[in-house]
N, C-alpha and C positions, 0 to 999 in steps of 0.2 A: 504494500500500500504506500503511494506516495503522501509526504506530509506537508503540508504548507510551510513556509518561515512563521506564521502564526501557531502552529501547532508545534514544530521545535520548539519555536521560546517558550509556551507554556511548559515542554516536555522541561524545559533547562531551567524553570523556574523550580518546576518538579522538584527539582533535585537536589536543586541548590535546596528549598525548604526542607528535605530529606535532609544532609548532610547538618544543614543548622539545629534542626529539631535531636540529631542521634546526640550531639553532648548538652542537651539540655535538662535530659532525666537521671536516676541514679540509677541505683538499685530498685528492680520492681516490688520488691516488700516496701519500698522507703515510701510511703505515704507523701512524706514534703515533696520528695522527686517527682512522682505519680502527679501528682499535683501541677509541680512547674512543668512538665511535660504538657499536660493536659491546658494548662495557660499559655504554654507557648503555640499549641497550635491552633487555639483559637486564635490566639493574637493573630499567626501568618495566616488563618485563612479568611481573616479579616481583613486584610488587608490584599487579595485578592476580587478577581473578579469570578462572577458564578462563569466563564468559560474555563477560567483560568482550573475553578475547583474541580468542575467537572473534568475535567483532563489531568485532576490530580488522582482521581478516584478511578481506578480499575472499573467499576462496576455500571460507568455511563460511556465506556469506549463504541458501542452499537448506535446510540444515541447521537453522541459526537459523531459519526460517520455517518448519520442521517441528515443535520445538521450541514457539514457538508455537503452532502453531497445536492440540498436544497440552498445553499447558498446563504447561511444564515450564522455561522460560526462567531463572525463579527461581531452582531448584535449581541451575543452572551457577554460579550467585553465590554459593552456600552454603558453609557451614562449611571442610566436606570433611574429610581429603582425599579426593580421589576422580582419578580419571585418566578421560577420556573420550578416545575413538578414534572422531573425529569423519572422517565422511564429506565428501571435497571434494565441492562443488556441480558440478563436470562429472560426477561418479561417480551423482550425486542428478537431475540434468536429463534422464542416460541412461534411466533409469527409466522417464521418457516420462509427459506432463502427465495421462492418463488413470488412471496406477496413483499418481501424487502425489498427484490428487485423492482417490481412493481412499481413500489412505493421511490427510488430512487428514481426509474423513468420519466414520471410525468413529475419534475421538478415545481412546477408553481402549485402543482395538487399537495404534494409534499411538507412545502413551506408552509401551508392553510395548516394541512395535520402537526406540522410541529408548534405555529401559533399557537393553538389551541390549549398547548403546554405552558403560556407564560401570559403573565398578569402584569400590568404595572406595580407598581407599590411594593413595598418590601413586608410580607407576611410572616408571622411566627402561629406556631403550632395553637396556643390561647388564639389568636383571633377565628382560627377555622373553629375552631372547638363551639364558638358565640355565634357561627353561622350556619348551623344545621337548619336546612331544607331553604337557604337563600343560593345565590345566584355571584359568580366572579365574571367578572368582564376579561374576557382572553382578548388577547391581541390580535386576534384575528376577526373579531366583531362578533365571536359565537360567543354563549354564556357557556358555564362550567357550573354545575351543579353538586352544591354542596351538603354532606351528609354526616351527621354524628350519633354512631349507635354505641354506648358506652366508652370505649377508649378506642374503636375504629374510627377512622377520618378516611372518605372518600370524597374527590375530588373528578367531578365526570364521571365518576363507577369506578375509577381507578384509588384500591386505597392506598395511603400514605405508610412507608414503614421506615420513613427516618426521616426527620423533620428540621426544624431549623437551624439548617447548613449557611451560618452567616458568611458573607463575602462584600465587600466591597459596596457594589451595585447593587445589592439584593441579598435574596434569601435562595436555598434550592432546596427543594422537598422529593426526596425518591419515592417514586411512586412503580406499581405491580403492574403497570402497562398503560396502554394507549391511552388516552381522556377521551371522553364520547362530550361532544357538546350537545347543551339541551335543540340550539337553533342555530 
């Protein structure tokens, strides 16, 4: 797979925050270590952007090459804020390589379904939690349909299992596949 100059530098940002983060903790019994570990990498993933994040995480690399290949990689680096409810790549694999492909061909069809993934404003997990059975505005002009049944959060029907991924620009919320917009 070829990678952009945009995609190296996130991969070298990568790394660099790998390298800075390995002497920041102690011993994993050491509680204060654990700790300053745990502080340093919010701090660096705070200071990042939600593309930046997602290219730090193994588990949005399917997603990131949809993104791609819809021409939209950019925009995760932007201003913001914005909160994107990003699909884990086993959630995207399931899919199966014939509707991927699919979904890669018709590039502007693409872009709409990955919209659909990102909201302005920068959300944390309490705000969904205050909007069971209300409505998000995606970027793409559809609404995203919000749902809270005890400690599940669905977004679109897609539910959330790891939530406020601060960065920069935003928020990122890993979510168990596609978003379905209500319209």
């Amino acid at each position: 797979m070829r990678r952009s100059r945009a995609a190296t530098a996130a991969i070298a940002v990568v790394i660099a925050g790998a390298v800075a983060l390995t002497g920041c903790g102690s011993k994993s019994d050491d509680a204060k270590g654990a700790s300053t570990t745990t502080t340093a990498k919010t701090q660096l993933t705070a200071k990042m952007t939600v593309g930046k994040i997602a290219s730090l995480d193994g588990q949005f690399a399917q997603f990131l090459d949809l993104a791609a290949a819809a021409g939209i990689t950019e925009d995760l680096d932007g201003k913001g804020p914005i909160t994107v409810f990003a699909p884990n790549s086993e959630s995207i694999i399931k899919l199966g390589k014939g509707r991927i492909d699919a979904l890669k061909a018709n590039k502007s069809g693409l872009k709409v379904i990955l919209e659909n993934h990102v909201v302005e404003g920068k959300l944390t997990l309490a705000d969904l939690a205050g909007m069971n059975g209300k409505t998000l505005d995606a970027v793409s002009g559809k609404k995203l349909l919000v749902k809270v049944n005890g400690n599940v959060v669905t977004v679109g029907g897609a539910k959330v299992v790891k939530s406020n991924i601060d960065a920069e620009n935003g928020a990122v919320f890993v979510v168990d596949g596609l978003v379905q917009p209500e319209s």
